[in-house]
C-alpha positions as CSV (number, residue, x, y, z in Angstrom):
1,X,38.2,-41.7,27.6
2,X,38.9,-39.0,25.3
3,X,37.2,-40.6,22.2
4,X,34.1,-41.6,24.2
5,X,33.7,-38.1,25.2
6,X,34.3,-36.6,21.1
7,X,31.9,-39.8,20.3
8,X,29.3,-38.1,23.0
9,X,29.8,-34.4,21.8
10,X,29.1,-35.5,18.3
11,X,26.2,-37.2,19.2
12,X,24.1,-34.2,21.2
13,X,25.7,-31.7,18.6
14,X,24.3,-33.7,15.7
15,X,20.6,-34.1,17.5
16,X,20.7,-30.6,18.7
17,X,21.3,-29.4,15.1
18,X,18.6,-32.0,14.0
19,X,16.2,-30.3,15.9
20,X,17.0,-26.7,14.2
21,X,15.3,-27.3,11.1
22,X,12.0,-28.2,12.9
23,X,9.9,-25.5,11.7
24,X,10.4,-26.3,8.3
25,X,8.3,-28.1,5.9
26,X,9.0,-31.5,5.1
27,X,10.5,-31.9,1.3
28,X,7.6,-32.8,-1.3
29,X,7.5,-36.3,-2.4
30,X,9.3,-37.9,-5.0
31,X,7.9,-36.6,-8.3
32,X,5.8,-34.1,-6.9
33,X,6.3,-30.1,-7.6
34,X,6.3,-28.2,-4.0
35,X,2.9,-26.5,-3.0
36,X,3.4,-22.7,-4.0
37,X,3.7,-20.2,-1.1
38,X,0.6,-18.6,0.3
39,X,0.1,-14.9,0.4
40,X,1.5,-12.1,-1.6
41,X,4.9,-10.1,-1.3
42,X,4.6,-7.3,0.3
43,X,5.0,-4.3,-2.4
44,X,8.1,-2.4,-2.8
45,X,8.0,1.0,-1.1
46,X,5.6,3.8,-2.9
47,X,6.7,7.4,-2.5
48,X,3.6,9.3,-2.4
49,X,5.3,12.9,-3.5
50,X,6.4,11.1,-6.7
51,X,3.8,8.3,-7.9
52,X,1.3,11.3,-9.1
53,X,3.0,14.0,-11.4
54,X,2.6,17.6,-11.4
55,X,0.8,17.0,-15.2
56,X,-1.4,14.1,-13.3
57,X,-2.5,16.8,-11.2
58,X,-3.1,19.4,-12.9
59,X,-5.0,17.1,-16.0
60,X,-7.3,16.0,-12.8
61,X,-7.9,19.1,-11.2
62,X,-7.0,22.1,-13.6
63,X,-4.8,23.6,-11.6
64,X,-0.9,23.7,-11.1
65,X,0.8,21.7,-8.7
66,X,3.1,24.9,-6.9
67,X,4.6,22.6,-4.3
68,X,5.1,19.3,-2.7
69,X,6.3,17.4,0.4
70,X,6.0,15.0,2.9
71,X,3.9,14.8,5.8
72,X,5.2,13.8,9.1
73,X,5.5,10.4,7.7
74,X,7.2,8.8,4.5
75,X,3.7,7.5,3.4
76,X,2.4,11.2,3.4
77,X,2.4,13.7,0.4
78,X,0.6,17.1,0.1
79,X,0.6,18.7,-3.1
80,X,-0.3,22.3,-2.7
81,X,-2.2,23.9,-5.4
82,X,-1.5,27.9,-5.1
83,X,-4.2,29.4,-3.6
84,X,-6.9,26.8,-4.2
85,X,-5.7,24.8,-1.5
86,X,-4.2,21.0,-0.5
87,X,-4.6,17.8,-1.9
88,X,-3.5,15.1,0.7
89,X,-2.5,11.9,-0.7
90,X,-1.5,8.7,1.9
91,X,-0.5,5.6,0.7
92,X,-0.3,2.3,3.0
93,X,1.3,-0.7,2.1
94,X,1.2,-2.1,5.8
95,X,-2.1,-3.6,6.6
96,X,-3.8,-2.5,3.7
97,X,-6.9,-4.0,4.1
98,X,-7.6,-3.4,7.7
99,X,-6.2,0.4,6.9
100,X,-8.6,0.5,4.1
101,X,-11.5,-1.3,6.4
102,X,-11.6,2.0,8.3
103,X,-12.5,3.8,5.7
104,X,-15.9,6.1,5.5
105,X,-18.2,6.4,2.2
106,X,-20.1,5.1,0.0
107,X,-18.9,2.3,-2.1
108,X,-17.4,3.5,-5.5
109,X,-17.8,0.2,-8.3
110,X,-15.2,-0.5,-11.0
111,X,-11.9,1.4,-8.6
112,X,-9.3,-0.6,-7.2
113,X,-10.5,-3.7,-5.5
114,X,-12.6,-1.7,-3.3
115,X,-13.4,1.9,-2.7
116,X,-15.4,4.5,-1.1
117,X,-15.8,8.0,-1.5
118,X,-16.3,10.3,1.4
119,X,-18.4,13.0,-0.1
120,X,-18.5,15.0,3.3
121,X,-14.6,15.5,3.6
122,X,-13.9,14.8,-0.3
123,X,-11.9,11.6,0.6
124,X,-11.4,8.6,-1.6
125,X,-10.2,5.5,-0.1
126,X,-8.9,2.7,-2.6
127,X,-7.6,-0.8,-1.7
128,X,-6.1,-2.5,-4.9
129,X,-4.3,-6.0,-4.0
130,X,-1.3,-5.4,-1.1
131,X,-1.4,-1.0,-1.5
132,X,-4.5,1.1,0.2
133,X,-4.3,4.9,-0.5
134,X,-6.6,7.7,0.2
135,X,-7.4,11.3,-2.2
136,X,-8.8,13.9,0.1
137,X,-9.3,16.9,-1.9
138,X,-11.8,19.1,0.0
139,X,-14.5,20.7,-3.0
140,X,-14.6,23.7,-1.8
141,X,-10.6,24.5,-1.3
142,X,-10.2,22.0,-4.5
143,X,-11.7,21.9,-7.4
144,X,-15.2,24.0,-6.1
145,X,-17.8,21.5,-6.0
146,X,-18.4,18.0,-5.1
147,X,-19.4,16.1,-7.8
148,X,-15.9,17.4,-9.7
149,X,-14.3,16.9,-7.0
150,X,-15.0,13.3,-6.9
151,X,-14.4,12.9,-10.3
152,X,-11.1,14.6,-10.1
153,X,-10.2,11.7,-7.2
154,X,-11.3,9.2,-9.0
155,X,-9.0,10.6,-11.9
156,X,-5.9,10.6,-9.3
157,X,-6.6,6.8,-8.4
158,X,-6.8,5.6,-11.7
159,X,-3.3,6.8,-12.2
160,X,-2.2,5.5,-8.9
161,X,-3.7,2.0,-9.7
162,X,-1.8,1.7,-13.3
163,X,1.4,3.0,-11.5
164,X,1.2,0.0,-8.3
């Protein structure tokens, strides 16, 4: 009796354990490479406060950088700029596009995958592969008008996008 029940216990343990690997794929065939995964990696983690330097600031804008820190979250940096004011910079590497899909502006060709500029606010929104980041730099605390301002953003993200 006591072999018959070992010979039983193997037999549900083995189909139970059989049934485990159900969610995965089935082996390729004989002779055939494996189909290659769908989807990219998500990125490593991006420290906003330290992607864009002090000299990448101040080339962009013309002003020193006097400070920086984070916001209330990790994805948050504010670099202050004496008494000209903040520059806000977010960076999102969870749901990128749908972070980036919220976005206000006109679109801005040749950025990133896709961007838009937010002339009202001074916002720049980039999404470039598995990373979304915003620029606001308001003109008038900033850089003084608009049209430098946007061009002092669109400065920022090109240094962010060689950096990701």
């Amino acid at each position: 009796m006591r072999g018959m029940r070992a010979i039983v216990t193997s037999a549900v343990a083995g189909a139970l354990l059989a049934g485990c690997g159900g969610n995965s794929p089935p082996p390729p065939p004989a002779g055939r490479p494996p189909a290659p995964k769908t989807g990219a990696a998500a990125p490593a983690k991006i420290d906003p406060c330290s992607i864009l330097t002090a000299d990448d600031l101040k080339a962009a804008t013309g002003k020193a950088v006097e400070s920086s820190e984070h916001g209330a979250q990790d994805n948050v940096c504010w670099f202050k700029l004496g008494e000209a004011g903040k520059i806000l910079f977010v960076v999102y590497t969870s749901a990128p596009k749908e972070t980036f899909q919220g976005a206000r502006g006109e679109p801005v060709p040749g950025l990133g995958d896709e961007a838009r500029w937010n002339k009202t606010i001074g916002m720049l929104a980039v999404l470039k592969g598995q990373v979304s980041f915003s620029i606001t730099m308001p003109p008038s605390m900033v850089v003084g008008n608009p049209d430098e301002c946007f061009a002092a953003a669109k400065a920022l993200a090109a240094k962010v996008i060689a950096k990701i």
